[in-house]
C-alpha positions in Angstrom: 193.9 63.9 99.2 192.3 67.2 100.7 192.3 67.2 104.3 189.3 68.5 105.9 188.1 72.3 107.1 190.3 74.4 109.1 189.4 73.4 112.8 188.6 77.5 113.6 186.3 77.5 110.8 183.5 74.9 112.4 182.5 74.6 115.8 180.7 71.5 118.0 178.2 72.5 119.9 175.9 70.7 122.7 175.7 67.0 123.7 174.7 65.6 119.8 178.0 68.1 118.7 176.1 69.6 115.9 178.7 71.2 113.3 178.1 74.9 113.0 180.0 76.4 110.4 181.8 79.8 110.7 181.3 81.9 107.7 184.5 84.3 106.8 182.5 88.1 106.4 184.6 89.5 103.2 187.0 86.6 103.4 188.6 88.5 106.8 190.4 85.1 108.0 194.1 86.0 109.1 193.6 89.6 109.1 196.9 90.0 106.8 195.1 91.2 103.5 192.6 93.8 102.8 189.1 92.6 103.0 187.4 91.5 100.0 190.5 91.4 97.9 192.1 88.4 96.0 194.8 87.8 98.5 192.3 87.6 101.5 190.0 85.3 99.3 193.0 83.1 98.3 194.0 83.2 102.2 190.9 81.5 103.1 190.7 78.8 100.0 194.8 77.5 101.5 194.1 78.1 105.1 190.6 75.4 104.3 188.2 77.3 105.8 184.7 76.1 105.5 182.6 79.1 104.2 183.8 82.5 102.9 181.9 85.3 101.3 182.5 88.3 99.3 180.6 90.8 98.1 180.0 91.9 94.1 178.3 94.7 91.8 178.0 94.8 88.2 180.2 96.9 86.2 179.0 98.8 83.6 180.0 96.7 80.5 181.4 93.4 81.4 182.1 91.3 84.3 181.5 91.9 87.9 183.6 93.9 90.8 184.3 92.5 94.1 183.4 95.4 96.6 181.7 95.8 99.6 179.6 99.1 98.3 177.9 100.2 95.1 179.2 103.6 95.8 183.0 103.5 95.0 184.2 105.6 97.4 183.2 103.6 100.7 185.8 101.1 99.6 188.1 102.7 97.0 189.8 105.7 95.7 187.2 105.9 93.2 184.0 107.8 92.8 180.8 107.0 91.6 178.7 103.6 91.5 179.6 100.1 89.8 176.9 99.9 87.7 178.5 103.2 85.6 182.1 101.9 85.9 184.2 100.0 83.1 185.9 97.2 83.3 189.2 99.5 81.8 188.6 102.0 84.6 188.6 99.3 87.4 192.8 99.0 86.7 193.0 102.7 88.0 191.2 101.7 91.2 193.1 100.9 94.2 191.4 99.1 97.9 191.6 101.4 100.7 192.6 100.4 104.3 192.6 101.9 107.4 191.3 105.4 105.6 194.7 104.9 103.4 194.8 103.8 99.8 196.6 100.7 99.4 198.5 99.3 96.0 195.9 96.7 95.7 193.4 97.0 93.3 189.8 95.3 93.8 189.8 92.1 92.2 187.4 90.9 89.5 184.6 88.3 89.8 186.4 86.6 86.3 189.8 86.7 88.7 188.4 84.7 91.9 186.8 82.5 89.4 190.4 81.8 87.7 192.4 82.1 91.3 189.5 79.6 93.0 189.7 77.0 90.1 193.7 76.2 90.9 193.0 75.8 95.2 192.2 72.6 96.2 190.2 72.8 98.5 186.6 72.9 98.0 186.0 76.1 100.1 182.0 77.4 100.0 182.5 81.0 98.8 179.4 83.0 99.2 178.8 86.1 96.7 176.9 88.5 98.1 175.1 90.7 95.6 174.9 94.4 96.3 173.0 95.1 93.3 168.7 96.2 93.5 168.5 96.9 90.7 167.1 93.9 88.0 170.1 92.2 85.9 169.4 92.0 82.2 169.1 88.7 81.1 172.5 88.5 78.9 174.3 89.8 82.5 173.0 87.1 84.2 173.9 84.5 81.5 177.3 86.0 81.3 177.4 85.7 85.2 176.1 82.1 84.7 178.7 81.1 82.5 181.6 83.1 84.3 181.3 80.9 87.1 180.6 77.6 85.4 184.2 76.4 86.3 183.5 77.0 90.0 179.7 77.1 90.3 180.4 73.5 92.8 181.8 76.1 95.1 179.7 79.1 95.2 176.8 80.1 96.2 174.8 83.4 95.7 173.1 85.4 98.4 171.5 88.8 98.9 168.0 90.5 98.7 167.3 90.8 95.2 165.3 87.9 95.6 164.2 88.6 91.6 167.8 88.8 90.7 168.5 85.0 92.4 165.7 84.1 90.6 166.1 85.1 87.2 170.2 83.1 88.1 168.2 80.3 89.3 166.3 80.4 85.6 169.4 80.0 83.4 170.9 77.2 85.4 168.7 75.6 88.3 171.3 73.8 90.1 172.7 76.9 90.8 173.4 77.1 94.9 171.4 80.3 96.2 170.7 81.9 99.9 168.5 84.8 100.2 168.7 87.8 102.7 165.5 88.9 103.5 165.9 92.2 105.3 163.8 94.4 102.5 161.0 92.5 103.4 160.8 92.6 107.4 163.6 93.7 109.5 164.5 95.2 112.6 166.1 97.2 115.0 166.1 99.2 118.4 163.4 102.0 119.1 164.5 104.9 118.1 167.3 104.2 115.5 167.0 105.7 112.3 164.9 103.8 110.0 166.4 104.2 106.5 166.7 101.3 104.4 163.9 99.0 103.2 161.2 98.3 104.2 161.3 101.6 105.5 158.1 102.0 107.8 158.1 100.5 110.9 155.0 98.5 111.9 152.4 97.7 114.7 154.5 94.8 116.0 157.6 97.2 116.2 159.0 95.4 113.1 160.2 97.1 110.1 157.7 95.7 107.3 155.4 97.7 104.9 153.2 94.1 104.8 149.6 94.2 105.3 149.8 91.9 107.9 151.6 94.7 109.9 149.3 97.4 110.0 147.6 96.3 112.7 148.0 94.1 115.7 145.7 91.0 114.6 147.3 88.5 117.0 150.7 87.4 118.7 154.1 88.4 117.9 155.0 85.2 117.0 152.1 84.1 115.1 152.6 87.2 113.0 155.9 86.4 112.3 155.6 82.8 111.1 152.3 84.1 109.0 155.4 86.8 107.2 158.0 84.2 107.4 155.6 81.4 105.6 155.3 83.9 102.7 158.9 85.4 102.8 160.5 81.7 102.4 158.8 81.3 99.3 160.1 84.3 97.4 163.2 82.7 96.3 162.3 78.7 95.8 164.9 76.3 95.8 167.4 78.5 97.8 169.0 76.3 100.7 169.7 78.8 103.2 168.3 82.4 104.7 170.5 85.2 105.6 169.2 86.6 108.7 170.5 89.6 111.2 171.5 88.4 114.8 170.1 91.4 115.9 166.7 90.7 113.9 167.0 86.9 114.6 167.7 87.9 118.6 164.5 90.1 118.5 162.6 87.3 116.9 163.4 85.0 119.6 162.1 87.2 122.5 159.1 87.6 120.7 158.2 84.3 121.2 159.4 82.7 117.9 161.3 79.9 119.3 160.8 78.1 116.5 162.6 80.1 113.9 164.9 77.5 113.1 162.5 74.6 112.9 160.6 76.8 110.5 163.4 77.8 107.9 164.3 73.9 108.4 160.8 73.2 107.4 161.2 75.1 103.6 164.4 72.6 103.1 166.5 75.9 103.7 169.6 76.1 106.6 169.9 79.1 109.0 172.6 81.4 108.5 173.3 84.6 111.1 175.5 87.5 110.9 177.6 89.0 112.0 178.9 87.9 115.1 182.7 89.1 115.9 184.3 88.6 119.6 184.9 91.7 121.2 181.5 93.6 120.4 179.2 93.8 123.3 178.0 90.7 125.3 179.4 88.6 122.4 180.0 85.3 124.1 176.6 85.4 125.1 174.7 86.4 121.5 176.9 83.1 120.3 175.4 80.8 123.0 172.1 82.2 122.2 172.7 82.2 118.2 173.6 78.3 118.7 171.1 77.3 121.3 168.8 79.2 118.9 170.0 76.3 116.4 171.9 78.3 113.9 173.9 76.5 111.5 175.9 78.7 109.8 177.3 82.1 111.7 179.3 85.0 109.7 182.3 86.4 111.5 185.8 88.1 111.1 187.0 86.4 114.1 185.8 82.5 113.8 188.9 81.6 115.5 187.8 83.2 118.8 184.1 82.2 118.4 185.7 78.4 118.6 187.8 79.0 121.2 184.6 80.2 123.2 182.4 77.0 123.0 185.4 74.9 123.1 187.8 75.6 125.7 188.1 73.4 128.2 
C-alpha cells in the first residue's frame, strides 16, 4: 500500500481547504543533491512528494539530457549546446555546484525513466523542454516510446507549443502543460527585454500580437481576448505554466478572473517560482492562492506550508 504525498508537498488553503500542490523546481526537495540530477529526482519519488520537475534537451544522436540550459556550460563543465552533444560525450560531463564541479554526471532522460519505474510512489514528474527548436518526428517517437514505462507519471511542459503538439500526435493521452511566455509575457519598466516576444506593447506587456499595437480597450479585456487565443495553441494540455510575476501583473490589471478562465479551457493553473526568503514572499503566496492557483513551483515547499498552516 502507498501512503499518500509528503505533507510539505500540498497545502490547504481557505475555509473549503482547497489542495494546492507544491511543485519541486529541478527536483530541489531536501537540498542534499545537486539540482536536476538523479539522486535529487530519486530524493523526491522516496520522500512522496506530489509534483517534481526537471528540465531536458535533446542530444545530438540519441536520447535526451537532463539540464537546466541548452548551453552546457551554465550547468556543467562542458561547452557547447545539447543539440551537438553525443550521448558518448555526456560520460565525460560532470554537474557543477556552487561554481565547483562535482563527481556527478547529469543524468539521462533513459536513466529517470529506469530509476522512476522501480519507486513506488506515483510522484507527477514534470519535464520541462528547453528545446525551440522543432523535434524530428523519429525524436519524438523515440521520446514517446522512452517513456512508455512511466508515461502514467509524467507530464511534459514548456513553450514549444509545436513540439507538445507534434508528442501529443504520436500518443494522445500523453499528459502535457504549456508555458506560454513566448507569446505574451512581462516584466518591470525598464528591465531588459530580451527573450521572446521581444517587443514590448501598448498595454505595457511583452507581445508582438496585433491586438497589442494599440490600446483598443481595457487591460483586462485585452488580456482575456490574448488568453482566449493563447489556450488554444496546445489543445488537450491540462495545465498552463504561468510567471508569478506575469500572473501578479495580470491581476492588477484587472484580470481577476485568470483562474476561472484557464479553468474554463479544462486546463489547471500552475505558477512559478515562489521560494521563501525572496522579497515579500509570504505575501505573493497569499495572493498566488487567493488568486486560486493550484499548483505553485518552489525549492522550498516545506516553508510555503508552514506559512498558511501554522497555527
Amino acid at each position: 500500500m502507498v501512503d499518500g504525498p509528503h505533507p510539505d508537498s500540498v497545502l490547504r488553503y481557505g475555509l473549503s481547504g482547497r489542495q494546492v500542490q507544491l511543485k519541486v523546481h529541478q527536483c530541489v526537495w531536501s537540498g542534499n543533491y545537486i539540482p536536476n540530477s538523479l539522486a535529487a529526482v530519486q530524493d523526491c519519488y522516496r520522500a512522496r512528494v506530489a509534483r517534481a520537475e526537471i528540465d531536458i534537451a535533446m542530444l545530438a544522436d540519441e536520447d535526451f539530457l537532463v539540464v537546466h540550459d541548452i548551453d552546457l556550460a551554465d550547468a556543467t563543465t562542458g561547452h557547447g549546446r545539447v543539440e551537438d552533444t553525443t550521448r558518448v560525450q555526456v560520460g565525460r560531463l560532470r554537474l557543477m555546484r556552487d561554481g565547483l564541479a562535482s563527481t556527478e554526471r547529469p543524468p539521462l532522460l533513459s536513466e529517470v525513466a529506469d530509476a522512476i519505474v522501480r519507486e513506488p510512489y506515483p510522484t507527477l514528474l514534470e519535464l520541462d523542454l528547453k528545446d525551440w527548436k522543432p523535434w524530428p518526428w523519429p525524436r519524438v517517437e523515440e521520446l514517446v516510446r522512452l517513456l512508455q514505462p512511466v508515461k502514467d507519471r509524467v507530464i511534459f511542459g514548456g513553450g514549444a507549443d509545436w513540439n507538445l503538439r507534434r508528442l501529443q500526435r504520436v500518443d494522445p493521452s500523453l499528459l502535457v502543460g504549456f508555458n506560454f511566455s513566448d507569446y505574451l509575457d512581462w516584466v518591470p519598466a525598464g528591465e531588459p527585454v530580451e527573450a521572446l516576444p521581444g517587443v514590448r506593447g501598448a498595454y505595457g506587456y511583452l507581445d508582438a500580437h496585433p491586438l497589442a499595437r494599440a490600446r483598443l480597450g481595457s487591460t483586462a479585456d485585452y488580456l482575456r481576448d490574448r488568453l482566449g487565443g493563447i489556450l488554444r495553441l496546445a489543445p488537450g494540455a491540462r495545465e498552463i505554466h504561468l510567471s508569478l510575476l506575469a500572473a501578479e501583473r495580470m491581476l492588477e490589471d484587472g484580470l481577476t478572473d485568470l483562474a476561472d478562465l484557464v479553468r474554463g479551457h479544462g486546463m489547471l493553473l500552475d505558477l512559478w517560482t515562489l521560494n521563501a526568503g525572496t522579497r515579500c514572499w509570504r505575501e505573493r503566496l497569499t495572493s498566488a492562492l487567493d488568486a486560486g492557483a493550484d499548483v505553485i513551483t518552489t525549492e522550498t515547499p516545506a516553508e510555503l506550508v508552514r506559512a498558511v498552516h501554522w497555527p
